[in-house]
PDB file of N, CA, C and O in Angstrom:
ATOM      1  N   UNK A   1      15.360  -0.321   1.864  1.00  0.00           N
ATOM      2  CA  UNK A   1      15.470  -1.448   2.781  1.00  0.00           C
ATOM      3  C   UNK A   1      14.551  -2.548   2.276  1.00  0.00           C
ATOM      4  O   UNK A   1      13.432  -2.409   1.781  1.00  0.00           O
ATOM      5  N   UNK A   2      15.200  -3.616   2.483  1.00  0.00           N
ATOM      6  CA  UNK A   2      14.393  -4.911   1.702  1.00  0.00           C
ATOM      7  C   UNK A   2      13.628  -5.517   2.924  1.00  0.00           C
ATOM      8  O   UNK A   2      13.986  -5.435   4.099  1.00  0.00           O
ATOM      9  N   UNK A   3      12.155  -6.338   2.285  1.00  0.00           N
ATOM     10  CA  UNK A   3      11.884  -6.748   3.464  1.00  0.00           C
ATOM     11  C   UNK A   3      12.307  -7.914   4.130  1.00  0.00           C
ATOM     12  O   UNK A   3      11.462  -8.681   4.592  1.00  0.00           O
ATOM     13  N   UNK A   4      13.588  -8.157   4.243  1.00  0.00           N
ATOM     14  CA  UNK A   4      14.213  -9.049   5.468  1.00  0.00           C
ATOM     15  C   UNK A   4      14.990  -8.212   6.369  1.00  0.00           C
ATOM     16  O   UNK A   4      14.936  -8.316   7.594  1.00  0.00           O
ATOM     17  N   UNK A   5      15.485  -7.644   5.937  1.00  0.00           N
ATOM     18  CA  UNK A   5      16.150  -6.636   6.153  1.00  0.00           C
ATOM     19  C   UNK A   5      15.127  -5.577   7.609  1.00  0.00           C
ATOM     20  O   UNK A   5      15.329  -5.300   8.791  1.00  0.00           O
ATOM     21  N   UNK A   6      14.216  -5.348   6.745  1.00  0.00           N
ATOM     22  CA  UNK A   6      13.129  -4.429   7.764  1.00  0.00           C
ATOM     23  C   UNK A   6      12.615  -5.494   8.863  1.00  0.00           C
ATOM     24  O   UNK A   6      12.471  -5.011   9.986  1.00  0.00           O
ATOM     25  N   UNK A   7      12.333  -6.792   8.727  1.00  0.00           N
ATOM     26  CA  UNK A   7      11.770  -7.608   9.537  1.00  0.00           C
ATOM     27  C   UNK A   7      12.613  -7.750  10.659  1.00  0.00           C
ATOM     28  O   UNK A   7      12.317  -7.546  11.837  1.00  0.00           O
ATOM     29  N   UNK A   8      13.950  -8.205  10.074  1.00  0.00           N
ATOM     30  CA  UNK A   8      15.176  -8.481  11.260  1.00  0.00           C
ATOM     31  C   UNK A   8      15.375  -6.919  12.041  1.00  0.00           C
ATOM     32  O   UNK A   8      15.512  -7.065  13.256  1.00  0.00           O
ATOM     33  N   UNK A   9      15.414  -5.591  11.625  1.00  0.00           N
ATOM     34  CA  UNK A   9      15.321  -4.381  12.655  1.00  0.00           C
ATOM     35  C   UNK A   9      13.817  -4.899  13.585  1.00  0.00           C
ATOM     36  O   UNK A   9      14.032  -5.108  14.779  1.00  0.00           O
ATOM     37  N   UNK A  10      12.590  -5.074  13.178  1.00  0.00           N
ATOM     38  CA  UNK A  10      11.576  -4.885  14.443  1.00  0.00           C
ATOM     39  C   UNK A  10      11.882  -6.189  14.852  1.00  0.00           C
ATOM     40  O   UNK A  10      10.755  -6.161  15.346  1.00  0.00           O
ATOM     41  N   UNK A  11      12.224  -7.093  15.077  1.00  0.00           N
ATOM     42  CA  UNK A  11      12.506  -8.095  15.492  1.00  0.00           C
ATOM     43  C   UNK A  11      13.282  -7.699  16.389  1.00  0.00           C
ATOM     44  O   UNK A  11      12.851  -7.680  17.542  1.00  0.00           O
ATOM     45  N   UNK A  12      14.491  -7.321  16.146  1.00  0.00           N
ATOM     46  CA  UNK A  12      15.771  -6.762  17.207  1.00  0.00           C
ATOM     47  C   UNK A  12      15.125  -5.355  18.021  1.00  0.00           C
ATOM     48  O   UNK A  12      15.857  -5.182  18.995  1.00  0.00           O
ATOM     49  N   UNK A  13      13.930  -4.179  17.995  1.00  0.00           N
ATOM     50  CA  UNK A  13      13.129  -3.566  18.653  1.00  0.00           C
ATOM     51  C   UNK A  13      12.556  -4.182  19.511  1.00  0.00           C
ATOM     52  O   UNK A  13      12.482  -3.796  20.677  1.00  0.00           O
ATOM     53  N   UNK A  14      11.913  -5.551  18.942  1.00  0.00           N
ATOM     54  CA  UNK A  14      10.750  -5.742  20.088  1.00  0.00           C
ATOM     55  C   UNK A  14      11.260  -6.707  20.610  1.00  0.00           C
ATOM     56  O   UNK A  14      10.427  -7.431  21.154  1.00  0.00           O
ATOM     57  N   UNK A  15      12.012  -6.954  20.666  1.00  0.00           N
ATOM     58  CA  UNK A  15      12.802  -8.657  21.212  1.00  0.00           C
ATOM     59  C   UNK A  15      12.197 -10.229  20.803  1.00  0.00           C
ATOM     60  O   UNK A  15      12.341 -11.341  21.311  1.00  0.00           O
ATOM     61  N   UNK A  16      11.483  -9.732  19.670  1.00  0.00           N
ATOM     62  CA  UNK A  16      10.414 -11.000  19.395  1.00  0.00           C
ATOM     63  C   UNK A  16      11.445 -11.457  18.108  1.00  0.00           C
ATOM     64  O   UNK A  16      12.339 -10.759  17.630  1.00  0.00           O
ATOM     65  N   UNK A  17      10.973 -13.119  17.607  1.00  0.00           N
ATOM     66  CA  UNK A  17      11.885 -13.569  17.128  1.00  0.00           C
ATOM     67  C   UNK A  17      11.683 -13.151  15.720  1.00  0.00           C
ATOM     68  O   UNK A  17      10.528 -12.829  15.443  1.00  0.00           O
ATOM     69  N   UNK A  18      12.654 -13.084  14.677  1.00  0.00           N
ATOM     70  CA  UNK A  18      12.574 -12.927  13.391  1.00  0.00           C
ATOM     71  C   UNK A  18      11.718 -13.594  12.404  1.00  0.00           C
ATOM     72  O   UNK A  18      11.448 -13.085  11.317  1.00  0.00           O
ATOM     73  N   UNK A  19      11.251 -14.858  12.837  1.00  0.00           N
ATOM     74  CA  UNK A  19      10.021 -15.728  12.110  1.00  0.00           C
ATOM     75  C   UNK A  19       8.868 -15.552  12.902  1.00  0.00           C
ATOM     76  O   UNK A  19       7.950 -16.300  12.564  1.00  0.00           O
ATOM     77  N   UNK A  20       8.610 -14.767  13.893  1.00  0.00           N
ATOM     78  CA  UNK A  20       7.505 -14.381  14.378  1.00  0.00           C
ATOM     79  C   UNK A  20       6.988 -13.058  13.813  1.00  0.00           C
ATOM     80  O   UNK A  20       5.842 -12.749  13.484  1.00  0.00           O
ATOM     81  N   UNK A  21       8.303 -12.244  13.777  1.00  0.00           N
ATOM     82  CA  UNK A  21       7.657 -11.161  13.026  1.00  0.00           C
ATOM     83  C   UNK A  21       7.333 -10.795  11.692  1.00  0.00           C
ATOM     84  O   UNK A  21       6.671  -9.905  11.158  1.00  0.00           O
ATOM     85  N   UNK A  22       8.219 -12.062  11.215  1.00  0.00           N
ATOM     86  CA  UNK A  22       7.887 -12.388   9.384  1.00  0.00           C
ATOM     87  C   UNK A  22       6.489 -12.694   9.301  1.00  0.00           C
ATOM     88  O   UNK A  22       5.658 -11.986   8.734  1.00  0.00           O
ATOM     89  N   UNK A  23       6.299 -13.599   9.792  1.00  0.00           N
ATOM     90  CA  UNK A  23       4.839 -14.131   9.583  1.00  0.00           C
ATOM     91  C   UNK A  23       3.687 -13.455  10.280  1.00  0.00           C
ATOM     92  O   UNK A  23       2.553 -13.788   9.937  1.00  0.00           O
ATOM     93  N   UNK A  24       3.890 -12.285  11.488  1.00  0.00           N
ATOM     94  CA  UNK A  24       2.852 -11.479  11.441  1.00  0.00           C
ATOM     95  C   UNK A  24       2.942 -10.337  10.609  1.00  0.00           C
ATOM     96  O   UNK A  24       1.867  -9.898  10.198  1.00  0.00           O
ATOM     97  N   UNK A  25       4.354  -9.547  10.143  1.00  0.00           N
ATOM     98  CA  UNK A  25       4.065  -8.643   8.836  1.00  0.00           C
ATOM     99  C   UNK A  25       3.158  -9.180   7.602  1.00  0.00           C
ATOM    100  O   UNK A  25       2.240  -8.514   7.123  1.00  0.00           O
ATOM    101  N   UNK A  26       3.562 -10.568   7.116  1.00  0.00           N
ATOM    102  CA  UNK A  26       3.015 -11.014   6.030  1.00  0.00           C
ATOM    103  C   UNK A  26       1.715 -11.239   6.157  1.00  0.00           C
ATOM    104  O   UNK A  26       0.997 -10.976   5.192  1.00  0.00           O
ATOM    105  N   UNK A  27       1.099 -11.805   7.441  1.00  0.00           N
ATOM    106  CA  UNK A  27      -0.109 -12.024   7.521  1.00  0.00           C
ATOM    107  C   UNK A  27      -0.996 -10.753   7.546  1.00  0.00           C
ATOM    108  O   UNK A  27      -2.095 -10.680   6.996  1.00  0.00           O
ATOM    109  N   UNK A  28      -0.388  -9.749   8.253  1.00  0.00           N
ATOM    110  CA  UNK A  28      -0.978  -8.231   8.117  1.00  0.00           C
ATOM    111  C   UNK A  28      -0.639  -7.803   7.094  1.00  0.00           C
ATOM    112  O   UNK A  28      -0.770  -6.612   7.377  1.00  0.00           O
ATOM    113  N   UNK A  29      -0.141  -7.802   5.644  1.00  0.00           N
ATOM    114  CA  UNK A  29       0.031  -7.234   4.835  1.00  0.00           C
ATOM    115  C   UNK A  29      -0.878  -8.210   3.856  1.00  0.00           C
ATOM    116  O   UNK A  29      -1.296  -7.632   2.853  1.00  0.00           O
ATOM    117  N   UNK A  30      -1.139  -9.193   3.951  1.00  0.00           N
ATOM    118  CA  UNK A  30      -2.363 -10.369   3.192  1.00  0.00           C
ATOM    119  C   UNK A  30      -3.261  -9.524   3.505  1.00  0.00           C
ATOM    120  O   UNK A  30      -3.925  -8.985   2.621  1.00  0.00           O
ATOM    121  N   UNK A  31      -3.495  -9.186   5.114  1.00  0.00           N
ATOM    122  CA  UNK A  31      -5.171  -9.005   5.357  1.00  0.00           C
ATOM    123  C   UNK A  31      -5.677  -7.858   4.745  1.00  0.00           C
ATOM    124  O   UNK A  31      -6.861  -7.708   4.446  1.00  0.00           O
ATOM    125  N   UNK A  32      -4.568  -6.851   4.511  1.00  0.00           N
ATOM    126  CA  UNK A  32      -4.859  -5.883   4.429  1.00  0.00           C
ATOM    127  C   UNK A  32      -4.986  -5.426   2.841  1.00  0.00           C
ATOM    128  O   UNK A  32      -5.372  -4.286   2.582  1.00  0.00           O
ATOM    129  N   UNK A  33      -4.698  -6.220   1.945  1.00  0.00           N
ATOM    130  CA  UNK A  33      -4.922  -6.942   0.587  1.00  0.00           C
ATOM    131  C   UNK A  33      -6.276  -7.422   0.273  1.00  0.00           C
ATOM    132  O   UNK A  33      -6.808  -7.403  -0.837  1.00  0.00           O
ATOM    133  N   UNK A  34      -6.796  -7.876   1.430  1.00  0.00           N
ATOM    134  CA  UNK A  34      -7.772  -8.688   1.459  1.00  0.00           C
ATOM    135  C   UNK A  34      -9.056  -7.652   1.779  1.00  0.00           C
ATOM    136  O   UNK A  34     -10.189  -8.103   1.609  1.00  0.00           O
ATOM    137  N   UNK A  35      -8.906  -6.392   2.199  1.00  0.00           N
ATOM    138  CA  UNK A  35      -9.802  -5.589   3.026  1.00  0.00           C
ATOM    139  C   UNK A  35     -10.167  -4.961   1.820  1.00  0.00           C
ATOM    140  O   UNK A  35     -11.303  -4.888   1.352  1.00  0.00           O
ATOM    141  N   UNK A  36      -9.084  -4.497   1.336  1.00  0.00           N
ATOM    142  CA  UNK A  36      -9.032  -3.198   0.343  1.00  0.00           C
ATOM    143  C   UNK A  36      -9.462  -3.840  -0.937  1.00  0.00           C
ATOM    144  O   UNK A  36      -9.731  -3.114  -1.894  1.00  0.00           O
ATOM    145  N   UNK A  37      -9.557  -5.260  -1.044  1.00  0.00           N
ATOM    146  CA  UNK A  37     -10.209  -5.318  -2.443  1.00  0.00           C
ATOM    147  C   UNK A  37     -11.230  -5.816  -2.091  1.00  0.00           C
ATOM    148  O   UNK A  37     -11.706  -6.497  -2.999  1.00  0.00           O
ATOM    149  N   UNK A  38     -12.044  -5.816  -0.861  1.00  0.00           N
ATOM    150  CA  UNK A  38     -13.130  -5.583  -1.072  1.00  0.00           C
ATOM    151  C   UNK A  38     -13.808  -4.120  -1.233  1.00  0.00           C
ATOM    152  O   UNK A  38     -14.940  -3.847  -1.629  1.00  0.00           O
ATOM    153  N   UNK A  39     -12.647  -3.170  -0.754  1.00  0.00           N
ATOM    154  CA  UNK A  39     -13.695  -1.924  -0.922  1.00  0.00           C
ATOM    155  C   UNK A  39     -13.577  -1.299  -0.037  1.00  0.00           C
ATOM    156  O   UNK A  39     -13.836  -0.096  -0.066  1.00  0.00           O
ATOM    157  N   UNK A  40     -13.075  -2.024   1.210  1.00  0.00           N
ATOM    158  CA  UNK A  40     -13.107  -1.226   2.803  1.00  0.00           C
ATOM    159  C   UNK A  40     -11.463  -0.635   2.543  1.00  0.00           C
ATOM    160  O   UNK A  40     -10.525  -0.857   1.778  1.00  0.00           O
ATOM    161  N   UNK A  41     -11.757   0.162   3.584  1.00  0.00           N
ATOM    162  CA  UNK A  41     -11.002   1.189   4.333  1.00  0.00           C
ATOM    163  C   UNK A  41      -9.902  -0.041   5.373  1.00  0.00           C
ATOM    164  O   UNK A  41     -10.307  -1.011   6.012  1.00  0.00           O
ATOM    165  N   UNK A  42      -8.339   0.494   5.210  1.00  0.00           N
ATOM    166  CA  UNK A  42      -7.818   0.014   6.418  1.00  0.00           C
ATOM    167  C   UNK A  42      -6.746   1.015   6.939  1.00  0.00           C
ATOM    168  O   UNK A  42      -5.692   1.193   6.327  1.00  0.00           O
ATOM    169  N   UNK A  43      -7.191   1.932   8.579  1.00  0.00           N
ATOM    170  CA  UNK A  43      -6.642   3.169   8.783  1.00  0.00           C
ATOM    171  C   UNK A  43      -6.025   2.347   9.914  1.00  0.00           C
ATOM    172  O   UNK A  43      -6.578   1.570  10.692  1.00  0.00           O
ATOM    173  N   UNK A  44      -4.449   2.795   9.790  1.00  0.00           N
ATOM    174  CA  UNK A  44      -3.654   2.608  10.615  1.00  0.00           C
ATOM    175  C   UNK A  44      -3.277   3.837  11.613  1.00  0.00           C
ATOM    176  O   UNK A  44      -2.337   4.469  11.131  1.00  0.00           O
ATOM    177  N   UNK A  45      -3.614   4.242  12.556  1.00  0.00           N
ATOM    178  CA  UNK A  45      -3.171   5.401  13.571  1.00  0.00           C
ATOM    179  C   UNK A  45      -1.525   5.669  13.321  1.00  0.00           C
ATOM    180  O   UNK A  45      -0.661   4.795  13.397  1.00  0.00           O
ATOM    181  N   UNK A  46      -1.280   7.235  12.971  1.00  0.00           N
ATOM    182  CA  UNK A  46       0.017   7.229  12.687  1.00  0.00           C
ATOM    183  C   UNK A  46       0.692   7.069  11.689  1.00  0.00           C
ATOM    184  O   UNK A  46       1.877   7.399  11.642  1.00  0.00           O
ATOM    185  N   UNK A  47      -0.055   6.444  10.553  1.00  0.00           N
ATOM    186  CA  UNK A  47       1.086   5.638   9.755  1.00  0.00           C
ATOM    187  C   UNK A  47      -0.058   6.153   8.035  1.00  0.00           C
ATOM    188  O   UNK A  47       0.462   6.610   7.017  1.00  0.00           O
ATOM    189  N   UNK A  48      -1.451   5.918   8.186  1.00  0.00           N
ATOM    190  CA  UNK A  48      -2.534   6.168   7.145  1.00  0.00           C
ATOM    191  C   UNK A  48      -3.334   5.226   7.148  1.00  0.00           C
ATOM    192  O   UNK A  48      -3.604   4.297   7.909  1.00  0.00           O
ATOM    193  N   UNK A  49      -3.814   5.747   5.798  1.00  0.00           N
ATOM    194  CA  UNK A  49      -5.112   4.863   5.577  1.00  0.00           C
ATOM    195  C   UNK A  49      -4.922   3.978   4.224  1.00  0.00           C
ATOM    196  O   UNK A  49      -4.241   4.473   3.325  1.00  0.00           O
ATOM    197  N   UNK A  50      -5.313   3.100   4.100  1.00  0.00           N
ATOM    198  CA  UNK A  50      -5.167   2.094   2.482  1.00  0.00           C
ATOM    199  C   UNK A  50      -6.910   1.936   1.718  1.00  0.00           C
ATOM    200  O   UNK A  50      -7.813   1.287   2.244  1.00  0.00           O
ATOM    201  N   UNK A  51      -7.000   2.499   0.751  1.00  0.00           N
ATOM    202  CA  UNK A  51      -8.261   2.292   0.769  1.00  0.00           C
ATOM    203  C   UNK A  51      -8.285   1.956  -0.955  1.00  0.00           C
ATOM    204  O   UNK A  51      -7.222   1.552  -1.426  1.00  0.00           O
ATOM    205  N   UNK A  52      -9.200   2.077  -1.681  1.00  0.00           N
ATOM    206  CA  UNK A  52      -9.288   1.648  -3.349  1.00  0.00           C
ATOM    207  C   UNK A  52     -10.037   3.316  -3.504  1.00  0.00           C
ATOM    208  O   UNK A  52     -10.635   4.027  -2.697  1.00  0.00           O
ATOM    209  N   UNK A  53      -9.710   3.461  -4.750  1.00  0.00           N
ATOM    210  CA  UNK A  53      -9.685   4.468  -5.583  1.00  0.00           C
ATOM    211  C   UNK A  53     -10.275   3.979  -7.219  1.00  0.00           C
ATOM    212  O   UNK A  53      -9.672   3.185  -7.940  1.00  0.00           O
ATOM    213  N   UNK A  54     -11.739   4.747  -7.616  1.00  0.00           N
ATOM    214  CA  UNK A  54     -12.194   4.763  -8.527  1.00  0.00           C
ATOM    215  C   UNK A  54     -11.610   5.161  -9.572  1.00  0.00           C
ATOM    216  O   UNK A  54     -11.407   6.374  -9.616  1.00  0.00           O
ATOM    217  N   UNK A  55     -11.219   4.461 -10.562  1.00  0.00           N
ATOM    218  CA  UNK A  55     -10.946   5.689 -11.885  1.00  0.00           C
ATOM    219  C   UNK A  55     -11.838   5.261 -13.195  1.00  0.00           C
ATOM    220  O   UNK A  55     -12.242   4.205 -13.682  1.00  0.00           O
ATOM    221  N   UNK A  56     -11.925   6.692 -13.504  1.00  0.00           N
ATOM    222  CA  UNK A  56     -13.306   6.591 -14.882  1.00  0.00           C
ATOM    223  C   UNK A  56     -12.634   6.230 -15.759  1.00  0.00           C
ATOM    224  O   UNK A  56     -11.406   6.223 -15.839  1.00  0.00           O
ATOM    225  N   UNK A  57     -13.492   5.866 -16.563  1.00  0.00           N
ATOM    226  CA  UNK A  57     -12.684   5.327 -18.354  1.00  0.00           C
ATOM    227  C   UNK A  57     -12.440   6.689 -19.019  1.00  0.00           C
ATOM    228  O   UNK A  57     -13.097   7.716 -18.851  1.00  0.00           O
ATOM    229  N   UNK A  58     -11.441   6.515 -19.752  1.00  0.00           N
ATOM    230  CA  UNK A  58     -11.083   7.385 -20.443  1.00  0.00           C
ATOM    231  C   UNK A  58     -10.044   7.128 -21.527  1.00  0.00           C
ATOM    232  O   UNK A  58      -9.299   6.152 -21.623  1.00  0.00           O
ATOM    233  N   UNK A  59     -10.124   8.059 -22.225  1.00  0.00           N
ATOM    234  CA  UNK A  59      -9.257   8.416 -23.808  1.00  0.00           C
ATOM    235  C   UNK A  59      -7.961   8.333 -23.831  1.00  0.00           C
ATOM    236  O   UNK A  59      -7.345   9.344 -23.495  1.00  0.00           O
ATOM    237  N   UNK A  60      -7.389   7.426 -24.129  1.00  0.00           N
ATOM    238  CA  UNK A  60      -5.594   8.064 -24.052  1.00  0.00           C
ATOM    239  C   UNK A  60      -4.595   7.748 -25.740  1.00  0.00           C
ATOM    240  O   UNK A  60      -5.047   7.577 -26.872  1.00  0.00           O
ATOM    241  N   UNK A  61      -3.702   7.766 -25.441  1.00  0.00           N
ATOM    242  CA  UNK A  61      -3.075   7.315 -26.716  1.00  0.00           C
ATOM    243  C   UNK A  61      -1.524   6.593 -26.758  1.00  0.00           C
ATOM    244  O   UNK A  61      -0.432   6.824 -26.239  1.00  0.00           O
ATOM    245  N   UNK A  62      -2.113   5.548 -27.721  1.00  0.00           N
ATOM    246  CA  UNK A  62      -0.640   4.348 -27.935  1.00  0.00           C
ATOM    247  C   UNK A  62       0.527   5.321 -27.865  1.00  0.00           C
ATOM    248  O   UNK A  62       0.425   6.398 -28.452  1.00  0.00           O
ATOM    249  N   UNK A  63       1.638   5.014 -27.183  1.00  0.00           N
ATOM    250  CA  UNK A  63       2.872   6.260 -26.713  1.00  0.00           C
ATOM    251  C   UNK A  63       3.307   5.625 -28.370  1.00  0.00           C
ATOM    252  O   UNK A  63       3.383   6.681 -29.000  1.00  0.00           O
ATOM    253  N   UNK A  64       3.536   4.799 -29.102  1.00  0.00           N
ATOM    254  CA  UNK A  64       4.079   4.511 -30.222  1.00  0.00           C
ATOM    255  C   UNK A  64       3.509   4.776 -31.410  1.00  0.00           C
ATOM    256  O   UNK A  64       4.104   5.427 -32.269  1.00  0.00           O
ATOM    257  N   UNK A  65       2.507   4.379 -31.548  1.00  0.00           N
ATOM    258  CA  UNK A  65       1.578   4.685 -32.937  1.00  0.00           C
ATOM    259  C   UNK A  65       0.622   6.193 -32.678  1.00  0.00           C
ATOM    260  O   UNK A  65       0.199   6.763 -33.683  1.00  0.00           O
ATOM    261  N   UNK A  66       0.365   6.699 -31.485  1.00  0.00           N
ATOM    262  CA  UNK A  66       0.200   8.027 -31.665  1.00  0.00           C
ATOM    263  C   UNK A  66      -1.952   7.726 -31.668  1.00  0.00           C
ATOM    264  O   UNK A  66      -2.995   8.361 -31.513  1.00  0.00           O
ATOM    265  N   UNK A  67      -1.577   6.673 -31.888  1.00  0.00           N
ATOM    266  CA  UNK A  67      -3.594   6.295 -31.962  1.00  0.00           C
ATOM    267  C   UNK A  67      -4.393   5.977 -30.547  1.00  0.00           C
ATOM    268  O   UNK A  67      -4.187   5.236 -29.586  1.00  0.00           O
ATOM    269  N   UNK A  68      -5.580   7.085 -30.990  1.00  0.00           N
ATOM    270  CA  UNK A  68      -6.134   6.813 -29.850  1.00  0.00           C
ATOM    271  C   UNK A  68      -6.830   5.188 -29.029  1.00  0.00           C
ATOM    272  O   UNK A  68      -7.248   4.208 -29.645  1.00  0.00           O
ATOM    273  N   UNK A  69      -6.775   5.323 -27.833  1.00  0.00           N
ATOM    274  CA  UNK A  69      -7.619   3.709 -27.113  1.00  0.00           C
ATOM    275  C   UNK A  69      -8.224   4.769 -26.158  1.00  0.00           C
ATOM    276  O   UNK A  69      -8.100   5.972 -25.931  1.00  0.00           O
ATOM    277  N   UNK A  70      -8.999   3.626 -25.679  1.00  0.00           N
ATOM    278  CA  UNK A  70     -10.110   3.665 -25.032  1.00  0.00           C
ATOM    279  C   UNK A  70      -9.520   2.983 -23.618  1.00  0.00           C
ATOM    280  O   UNK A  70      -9.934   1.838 -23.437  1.00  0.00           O
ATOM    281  N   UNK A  71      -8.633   3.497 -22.604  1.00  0.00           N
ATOM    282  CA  UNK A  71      -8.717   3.053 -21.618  1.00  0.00           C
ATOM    283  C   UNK A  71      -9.882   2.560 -20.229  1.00  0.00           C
ATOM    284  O   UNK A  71     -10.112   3.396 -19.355  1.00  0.00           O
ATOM    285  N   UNK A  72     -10.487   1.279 -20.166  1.00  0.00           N
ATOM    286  CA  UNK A  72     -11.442   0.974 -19.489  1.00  0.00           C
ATOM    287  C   UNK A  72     -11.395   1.682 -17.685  1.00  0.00           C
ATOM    288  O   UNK A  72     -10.435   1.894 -16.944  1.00  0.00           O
ATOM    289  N   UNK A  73     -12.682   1.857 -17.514  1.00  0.00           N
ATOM    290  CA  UNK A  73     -12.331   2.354 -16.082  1.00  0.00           C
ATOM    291  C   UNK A  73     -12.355   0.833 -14.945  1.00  0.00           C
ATOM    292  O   UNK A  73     -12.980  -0.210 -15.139  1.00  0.00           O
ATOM    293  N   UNK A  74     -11.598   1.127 -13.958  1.00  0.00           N
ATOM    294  CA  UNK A  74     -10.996   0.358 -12.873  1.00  0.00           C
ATOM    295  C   UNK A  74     -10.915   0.989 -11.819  1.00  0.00           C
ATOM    296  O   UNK A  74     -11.257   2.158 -11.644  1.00  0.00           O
ATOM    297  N   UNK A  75     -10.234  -0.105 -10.672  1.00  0.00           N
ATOM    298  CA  UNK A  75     -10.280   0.437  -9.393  1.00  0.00           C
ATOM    299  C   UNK A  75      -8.922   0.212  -8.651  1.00  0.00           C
ATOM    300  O   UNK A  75      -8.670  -0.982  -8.492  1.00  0.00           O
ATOM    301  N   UNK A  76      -8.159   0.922  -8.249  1.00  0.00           N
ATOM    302  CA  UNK A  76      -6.854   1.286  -7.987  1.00  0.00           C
ATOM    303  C   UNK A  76      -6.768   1.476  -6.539  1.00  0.00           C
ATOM    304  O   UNK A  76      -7.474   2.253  -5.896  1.00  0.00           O
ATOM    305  N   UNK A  77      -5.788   0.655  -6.035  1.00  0.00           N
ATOM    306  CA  UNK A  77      -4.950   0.849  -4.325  1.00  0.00           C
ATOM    307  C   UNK A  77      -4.907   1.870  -4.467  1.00  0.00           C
ATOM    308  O   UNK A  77      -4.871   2.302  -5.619  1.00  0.00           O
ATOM    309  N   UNK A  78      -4.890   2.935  -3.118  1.00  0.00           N
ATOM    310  CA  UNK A  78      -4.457   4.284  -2.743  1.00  0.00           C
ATOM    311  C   UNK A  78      -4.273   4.279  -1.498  1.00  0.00           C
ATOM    312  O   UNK A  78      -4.966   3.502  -0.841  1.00  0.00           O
ATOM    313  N   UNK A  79      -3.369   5.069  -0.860  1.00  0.00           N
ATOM    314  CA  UNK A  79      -2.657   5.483   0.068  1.00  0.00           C
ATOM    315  C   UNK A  79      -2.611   6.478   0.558  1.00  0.00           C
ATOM    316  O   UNK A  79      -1.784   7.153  -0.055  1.00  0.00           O
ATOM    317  N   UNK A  80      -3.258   7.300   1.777  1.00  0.00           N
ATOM    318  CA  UNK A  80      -3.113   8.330   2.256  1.00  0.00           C
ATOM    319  C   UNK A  80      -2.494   8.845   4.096  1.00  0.00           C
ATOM    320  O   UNK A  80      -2.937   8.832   5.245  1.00  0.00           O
ATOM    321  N   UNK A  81      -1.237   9.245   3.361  1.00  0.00           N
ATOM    322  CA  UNK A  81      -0.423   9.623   4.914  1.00  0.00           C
ATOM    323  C   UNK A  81      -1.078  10.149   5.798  1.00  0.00           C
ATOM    324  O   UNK A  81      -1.696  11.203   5.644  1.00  0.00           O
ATOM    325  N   UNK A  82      -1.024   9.301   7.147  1.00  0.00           N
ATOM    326  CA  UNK A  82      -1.208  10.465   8.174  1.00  0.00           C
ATOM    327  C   UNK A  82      -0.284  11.334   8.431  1.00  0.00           C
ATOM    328  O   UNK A  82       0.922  11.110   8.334  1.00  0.00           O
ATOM    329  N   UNK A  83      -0.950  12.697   8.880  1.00  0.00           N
ATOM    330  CA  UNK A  83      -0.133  14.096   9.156  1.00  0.00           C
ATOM    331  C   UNK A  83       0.900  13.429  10.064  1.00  0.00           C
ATOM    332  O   UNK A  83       2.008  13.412   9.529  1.00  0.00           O
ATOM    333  N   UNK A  84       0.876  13.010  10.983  1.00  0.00           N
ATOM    334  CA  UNK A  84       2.341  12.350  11.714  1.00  0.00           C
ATOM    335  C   UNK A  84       3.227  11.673  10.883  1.00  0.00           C
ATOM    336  O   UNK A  84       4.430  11.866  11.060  1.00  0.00           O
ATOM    337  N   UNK A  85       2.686  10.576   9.619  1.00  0.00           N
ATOM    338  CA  UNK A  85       3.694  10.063   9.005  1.00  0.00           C
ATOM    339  C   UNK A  85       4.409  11.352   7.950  1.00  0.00           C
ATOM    340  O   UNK A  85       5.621  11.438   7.755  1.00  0.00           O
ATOM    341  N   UNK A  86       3.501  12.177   7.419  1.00  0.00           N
ATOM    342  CA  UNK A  86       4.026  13.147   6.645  1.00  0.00           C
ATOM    343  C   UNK A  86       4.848  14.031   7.711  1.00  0.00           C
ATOM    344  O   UNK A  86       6.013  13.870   7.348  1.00  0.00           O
ATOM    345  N   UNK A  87       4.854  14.445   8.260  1.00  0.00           N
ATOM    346  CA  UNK A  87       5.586  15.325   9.381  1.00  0.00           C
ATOM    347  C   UNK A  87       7.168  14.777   9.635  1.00  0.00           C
ATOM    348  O   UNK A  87       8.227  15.299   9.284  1.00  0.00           O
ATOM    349  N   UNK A  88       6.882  13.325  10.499  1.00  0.00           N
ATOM    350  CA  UNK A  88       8.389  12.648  10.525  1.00  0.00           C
ATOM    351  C   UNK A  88       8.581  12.704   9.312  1.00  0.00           C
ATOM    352  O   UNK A  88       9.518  13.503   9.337  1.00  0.00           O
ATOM    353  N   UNK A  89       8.347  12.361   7.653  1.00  0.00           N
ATOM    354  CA  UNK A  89       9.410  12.314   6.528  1.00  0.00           C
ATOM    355  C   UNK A  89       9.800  13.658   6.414  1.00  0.00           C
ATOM    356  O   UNK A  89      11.006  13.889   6.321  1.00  0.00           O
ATOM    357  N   UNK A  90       8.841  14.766   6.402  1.00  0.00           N
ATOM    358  CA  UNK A  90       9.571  16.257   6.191  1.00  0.00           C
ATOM    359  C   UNK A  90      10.752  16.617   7.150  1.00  0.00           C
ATOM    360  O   UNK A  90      11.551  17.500   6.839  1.00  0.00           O
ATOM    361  N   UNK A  91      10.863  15.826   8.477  1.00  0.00           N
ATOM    362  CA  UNK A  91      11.645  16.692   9.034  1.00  0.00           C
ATOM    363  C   UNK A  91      12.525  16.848   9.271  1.00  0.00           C
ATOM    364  O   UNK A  91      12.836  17.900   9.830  1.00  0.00           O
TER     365      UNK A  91
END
């Protein structure tokens, strides 16, 4: 589902208009862009948590030339389901 597509269903849920709910998804999906690269935590009840994820530097190798690099370490979005969101997809 694309997101116009998803906007126009909660729109038609909550009876609120389709450019109201565009622009509060987008604005909650900015903020929450905005949280996580600083470092914080953003836990949604139900749904998870969005938080950044450390990764160390490490060794890998060119998939073409077979030679090793030196991948630098960084800090990576992560995502962790709540047991309710994992539950409704299993069931």
């Amino acid at each position: 589902m694309n997101f116009f597509n998803f906007t126009r269903d909660v729109a038609e849920k909550t009876g609120q208009s389709h450019a109201t709910v565009d622009a509060v998804l987008r604005g909650s999906l900015e903020h929450i862009r905005e949280v996580v690269a600083k470092g914080q935590e953003v836990r949604l009840p139900g749904l998870g948590v969005f938080a950044t994820k450390a990764r160390k530097a490490r060794q890998g190798r060119n998939p073409r030339t077979g030679e090793a690099i030196q991948i630098p370490a960084k800090k990576a979005p992560a995502f962790r389901p709540a047991a309710q969101f994992e539950g409704a997809v299993n069931a």
